[in-house]
N, C-alpha and C positions, 0 to 999 in steps of 0.2 A: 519462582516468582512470588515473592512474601505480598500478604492485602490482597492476593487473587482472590477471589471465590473460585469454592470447587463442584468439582460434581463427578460422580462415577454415569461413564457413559455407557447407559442402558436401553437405549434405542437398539433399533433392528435397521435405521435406513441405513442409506447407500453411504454416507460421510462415514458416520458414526462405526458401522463396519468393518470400512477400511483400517480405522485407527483400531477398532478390537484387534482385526487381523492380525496387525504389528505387535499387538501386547502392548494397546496403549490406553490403557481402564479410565482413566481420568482425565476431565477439563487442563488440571495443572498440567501431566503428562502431556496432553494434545500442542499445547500451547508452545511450550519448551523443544517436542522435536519439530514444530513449526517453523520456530525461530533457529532451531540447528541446520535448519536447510538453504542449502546454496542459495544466493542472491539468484534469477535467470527468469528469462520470461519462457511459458508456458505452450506447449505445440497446440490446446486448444482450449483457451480461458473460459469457453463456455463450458467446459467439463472438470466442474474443480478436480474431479478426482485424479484429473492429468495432473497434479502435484505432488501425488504418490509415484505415479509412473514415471515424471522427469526426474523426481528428485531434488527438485527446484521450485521456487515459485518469486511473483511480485510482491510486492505491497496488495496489490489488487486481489490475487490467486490467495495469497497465502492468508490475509484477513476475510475472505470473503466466507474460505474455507473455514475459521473458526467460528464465524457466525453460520453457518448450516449446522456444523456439528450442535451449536448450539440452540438453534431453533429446531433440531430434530431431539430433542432431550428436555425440551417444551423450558428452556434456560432463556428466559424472555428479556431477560436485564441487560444481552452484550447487545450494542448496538454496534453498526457498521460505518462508520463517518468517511468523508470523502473531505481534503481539509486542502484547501491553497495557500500554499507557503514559500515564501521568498528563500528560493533555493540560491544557493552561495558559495562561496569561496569557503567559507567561514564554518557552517553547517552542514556542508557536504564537498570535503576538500578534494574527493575524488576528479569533482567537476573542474576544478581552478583555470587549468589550463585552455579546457573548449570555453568555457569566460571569457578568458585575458585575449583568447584568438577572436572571439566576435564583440570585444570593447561592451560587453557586458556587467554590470552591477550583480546581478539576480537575472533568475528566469524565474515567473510565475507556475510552479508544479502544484499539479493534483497529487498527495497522497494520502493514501488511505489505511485506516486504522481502526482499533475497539476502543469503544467507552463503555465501560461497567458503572454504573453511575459516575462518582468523581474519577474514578479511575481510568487514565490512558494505557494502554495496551499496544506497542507498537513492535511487534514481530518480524519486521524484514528482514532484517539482517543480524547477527549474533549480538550486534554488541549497539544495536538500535534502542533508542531513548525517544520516549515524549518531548524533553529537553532541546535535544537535536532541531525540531521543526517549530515549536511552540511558539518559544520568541520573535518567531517570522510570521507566525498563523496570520492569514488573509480573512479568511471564513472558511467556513467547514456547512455541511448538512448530511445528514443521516442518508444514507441511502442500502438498498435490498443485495445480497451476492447476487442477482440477475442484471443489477444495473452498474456492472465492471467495465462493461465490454463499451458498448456506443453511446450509453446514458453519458459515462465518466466521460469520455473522449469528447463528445458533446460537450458537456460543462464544462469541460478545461479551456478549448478552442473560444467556446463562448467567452470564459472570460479573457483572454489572450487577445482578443479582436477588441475590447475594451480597452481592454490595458494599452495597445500598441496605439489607439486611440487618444486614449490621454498622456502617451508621452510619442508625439511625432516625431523628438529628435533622436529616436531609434529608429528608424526609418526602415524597416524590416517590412517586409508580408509575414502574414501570418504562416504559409509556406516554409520562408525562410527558417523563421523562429521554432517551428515544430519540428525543421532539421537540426537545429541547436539543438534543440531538447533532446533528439532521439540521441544525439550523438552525448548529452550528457546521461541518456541513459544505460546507453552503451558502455561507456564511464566508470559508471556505478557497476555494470556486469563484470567487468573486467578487473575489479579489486577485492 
């Protein structure tokens, strides 16, 4: 990943460890098998290190993970963003069809990502771009890898309850629409 900053990981904690373990000395290193790993959600998101273990990780798991490693390497610059973006046909063709079946536009998704100052960082999936979500970007806020789990899920709901607010002729519960989601993120595991 060319314009990264680097850094040799020289911590002792428990992230930073994990990645020594594997022979994996450097930030660029960390980064790149981050992004080589399966799309998949996680058996226990409050344990980043279940990302080693599954082999897998989210948008959530797997950024949340490179900012620990990098707040344990006192690497103060990567920030953790949480960003809502008009997910699509378009920018995420995996989804088209749970779309077209619920007379959908977009669905309003939380994902999450690194900011190195100007730089986006977006590790999901191999062949994942800034590009991909930006044009859609809703807003974004920084948030800590402790706020993955019911913070994210929280602000996401919250703004979805909005959203379905200002356009009543979607006429969904938020229920509903949270089953769309999960099923387009189901989607997304399955490609």
């Amino acid at each position: 990943m060319t314009n990264q900053p680097n850094f040799d990981i020289k911590s002792t904690g428990r992230i930073s460890k994990e990645f020594v373990d594997r022979n994996i000395l450097t930030f660029n290193q960390a980064t790149l098998f981050v992004k080589e790993l399966a799309y998949g959600r996680n058996a226990d998101k409050n344990n980043l290190a279940s990302v080693f273990a599954d082999n897998c990780g989210t948008c959530s798991t797997k950024h949340a993970l490179i900012k620990r490693l990098a707040d344990e390497n006192n690497f103060e610059t990567v920030k953790l963003i949480v960003g809502l973006f008009r997910m699509n046909k378009i920018n995420t063709p995996e989804i088209s069809a749970t779309l077209l079946q619920n007379n959908l536009e977009f669905i309003p998704e939380a994902h999450c990502y690194l900011k190195i100052e100007d730089l986006i960082l977006d590790l999901t999936k191999i062949n994942s771009k800034p590009t991909d979500f930006l044009d859609d970007l809703i807003e974004e806020i920084e948030i800590s890898p402790e706020q993955i789990t019911e913070y994210k899920v929280n602000y996401h709901k919250n703004y979805l309850v909005t959203w379905l607010d200002n356009n009543k002729q979607i006429n969904l519960s938020l229920n509903d629409i949270w089953k769309i989601r999960e099923q387009c993120i189901q989607d997304l595991a399955n490609n």
